[in-house]
N, C-alpha and C positions, 0 to 999 in steps of 0.2 A: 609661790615661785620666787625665789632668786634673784637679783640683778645681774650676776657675776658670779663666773665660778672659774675658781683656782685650780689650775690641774698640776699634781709635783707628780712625776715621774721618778721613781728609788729606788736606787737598790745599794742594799748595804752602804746606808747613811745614817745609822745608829747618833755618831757623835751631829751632825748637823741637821737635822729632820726637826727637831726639838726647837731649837732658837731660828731656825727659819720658820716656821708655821706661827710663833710669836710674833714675829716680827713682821709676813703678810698679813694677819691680825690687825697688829696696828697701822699697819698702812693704808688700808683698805676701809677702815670704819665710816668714812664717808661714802661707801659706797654702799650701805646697809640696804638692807638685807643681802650677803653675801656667802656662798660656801668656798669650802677650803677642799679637796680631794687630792687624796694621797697614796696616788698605784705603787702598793711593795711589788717590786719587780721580782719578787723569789730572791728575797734578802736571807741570806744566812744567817746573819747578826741581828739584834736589837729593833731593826728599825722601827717594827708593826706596835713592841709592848710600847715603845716611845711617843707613837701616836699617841696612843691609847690612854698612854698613863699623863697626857694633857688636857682629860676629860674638857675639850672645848665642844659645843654642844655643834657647833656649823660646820665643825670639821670632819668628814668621811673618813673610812681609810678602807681600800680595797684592795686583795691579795691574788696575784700570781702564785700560783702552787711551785712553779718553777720559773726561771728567766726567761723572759721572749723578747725583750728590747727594749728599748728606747719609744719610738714608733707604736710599740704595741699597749706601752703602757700608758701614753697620752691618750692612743685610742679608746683603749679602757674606758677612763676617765671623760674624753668626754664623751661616750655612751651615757654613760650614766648621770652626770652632770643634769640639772632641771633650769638650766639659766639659758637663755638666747648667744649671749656673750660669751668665750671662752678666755682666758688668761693662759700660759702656760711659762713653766720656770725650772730649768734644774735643780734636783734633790743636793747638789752638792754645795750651794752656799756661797756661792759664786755669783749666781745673778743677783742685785740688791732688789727688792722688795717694795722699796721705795722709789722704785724706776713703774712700779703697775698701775699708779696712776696716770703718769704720762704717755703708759701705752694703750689704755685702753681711751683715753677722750678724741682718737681722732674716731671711733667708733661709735662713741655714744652724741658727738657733733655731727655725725654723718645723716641729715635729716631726707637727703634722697637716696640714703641706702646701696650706693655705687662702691663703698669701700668693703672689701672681704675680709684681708688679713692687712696688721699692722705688725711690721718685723722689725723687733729690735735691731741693733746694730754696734756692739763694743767697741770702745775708745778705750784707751792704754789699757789693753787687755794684760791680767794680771798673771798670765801663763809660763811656763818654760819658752826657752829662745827656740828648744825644736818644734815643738807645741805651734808658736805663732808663725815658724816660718814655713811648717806643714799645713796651715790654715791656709796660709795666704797664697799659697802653690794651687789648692785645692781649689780656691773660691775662686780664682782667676781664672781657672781652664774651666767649672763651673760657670760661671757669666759670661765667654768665650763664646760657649758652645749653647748656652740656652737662654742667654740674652734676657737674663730674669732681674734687671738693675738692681741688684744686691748685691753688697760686698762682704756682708757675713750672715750667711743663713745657718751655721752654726750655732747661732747663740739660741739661747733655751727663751728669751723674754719673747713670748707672740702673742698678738690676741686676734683674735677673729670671730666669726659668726658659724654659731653651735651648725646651724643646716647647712651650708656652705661647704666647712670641711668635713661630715659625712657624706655628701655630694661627692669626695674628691675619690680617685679610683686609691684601695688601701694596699700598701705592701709595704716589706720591713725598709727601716730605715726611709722610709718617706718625709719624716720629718726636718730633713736636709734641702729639701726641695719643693718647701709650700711657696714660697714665692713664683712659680713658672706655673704649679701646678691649679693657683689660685686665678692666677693669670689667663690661664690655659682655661678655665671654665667663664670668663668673660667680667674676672671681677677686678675693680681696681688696687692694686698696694700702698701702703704710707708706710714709710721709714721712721723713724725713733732713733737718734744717737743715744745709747746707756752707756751707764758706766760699769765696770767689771770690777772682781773681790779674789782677793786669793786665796785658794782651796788654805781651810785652816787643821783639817781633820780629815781620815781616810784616804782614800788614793782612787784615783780615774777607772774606771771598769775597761775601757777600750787604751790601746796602744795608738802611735801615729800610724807603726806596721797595717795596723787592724782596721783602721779606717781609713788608710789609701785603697787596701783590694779590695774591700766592699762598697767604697767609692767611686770605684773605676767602674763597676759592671753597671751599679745604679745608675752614673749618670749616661750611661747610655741606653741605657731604658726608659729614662726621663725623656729624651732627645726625642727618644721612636714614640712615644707616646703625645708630645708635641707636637711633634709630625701629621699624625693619626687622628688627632682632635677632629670630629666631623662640624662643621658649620651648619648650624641652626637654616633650616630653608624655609622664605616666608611662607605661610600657608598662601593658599588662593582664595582669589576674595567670593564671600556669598554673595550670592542674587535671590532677594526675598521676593515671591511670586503674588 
């Protein structure tokens, strides 16, 4: 078994799949024995021969026949994953690499087990001006309305505990919302200020368009479902005869 496993979510990331999977590599070596997994999300381009052609021996690479998301291809990934611990990071190049030790030791210090997910958090994020000011509209009515103390649960840097988030109820784009949702199952949060990289190759899969309307329906789904959460009832106590 694994200490740690990397989960990269791709799609058509041909030009940066390569020198990010070098560079969690080296970041991570103190954390040996560790793997790398890398869900081609139904990449049309290069991505999968790219993996491949890095013959690195702890690095997976699993395929989508076609696109299912964001959401779908973390989940992939950590299905299949053999580690306790999860990491996760976008295929685009953008999260540093060097920020995954800092997010996963509030996890591995947590010696009573009360922490679930550890959510990164960007500082001078490195995006378009509509880009950050779509984020920050989003995340505000976001923490508004579900009281999840996060101010960027966009960002792809998360680690958490492998049972935990298959515990968590699955639908697309979930990944926007593990903070309520981690919460919502009675676990604790820790935050991570990272730092953010600016896309240097390829181009964004989603619009701002595209992720306001799928935004809007989710997070009020999220709300009903925080709602809905049933409260654990003590059992009643035995009387041994």
């Amino acid at each position: 078994m694994t200490n740690i496993s990397i989960v990269i979510p791709a799609r058509n990331e041909a030009e940066n799949i390569g020198a990010l999977v070098k560079a969690i590599d080296r970041a991570m070596r103190a954390h040996a024995p560790f793997e790398i997994i890398v869900v081609d999300d139904g990449s049309t381009d290069e991505t999968a021969q790219r993996v491949l052609g890095l013959a690195i021996p702890h690095v997976r690479l699993l395929r989508h026949p076609t696109s299912a998301g964001q959401s779908a291809a973390v989940h992939t990934g950590v299905l299949a994953a053999s580690s306790p611990l999860i990491c996760t990071l976008d295929g685009d190049g953008q999260n540093p690499p060097e920020e995954l030790p800092r997010l996963v030791a509030p996890l591995l210090g947590d010696k009573a087990g009360a922490i679930g997910l550890v959510a990164g958090q960007r500082v001078k994020r490195q995006d378009t001006w509509s880009k950050k000011i779509a984020s920050r509209l989003a995340n505000g009515l976001r923490g508004w309305l579900l009281k999840d103390g996060t101010r960027d649960t966009g960002c792809g840097l998360k680690a958490f505990r492998r049972e935990a988030f298959l515990a968590l109820p699955y639908f697309d784009h979930m990944h926007r919302y593990l903070p309520a949702l981690f919460a919502r199952d009675g676990w604790q949060v820790a935050h991570v200020n990272v730092s953010h990289r600016p896309r240097v190759a390829g181009a964004s899969n989603y619009s701002n368009l595209q992720r306001a309307l799928v935004g809007a329906v989710d997070l009020l789904g999220v709300a009903w479902l925080l709602r809905r959460r049933k409260k654990a009832k003590a059992l009643p106590e035995e009387t041994h005869v």
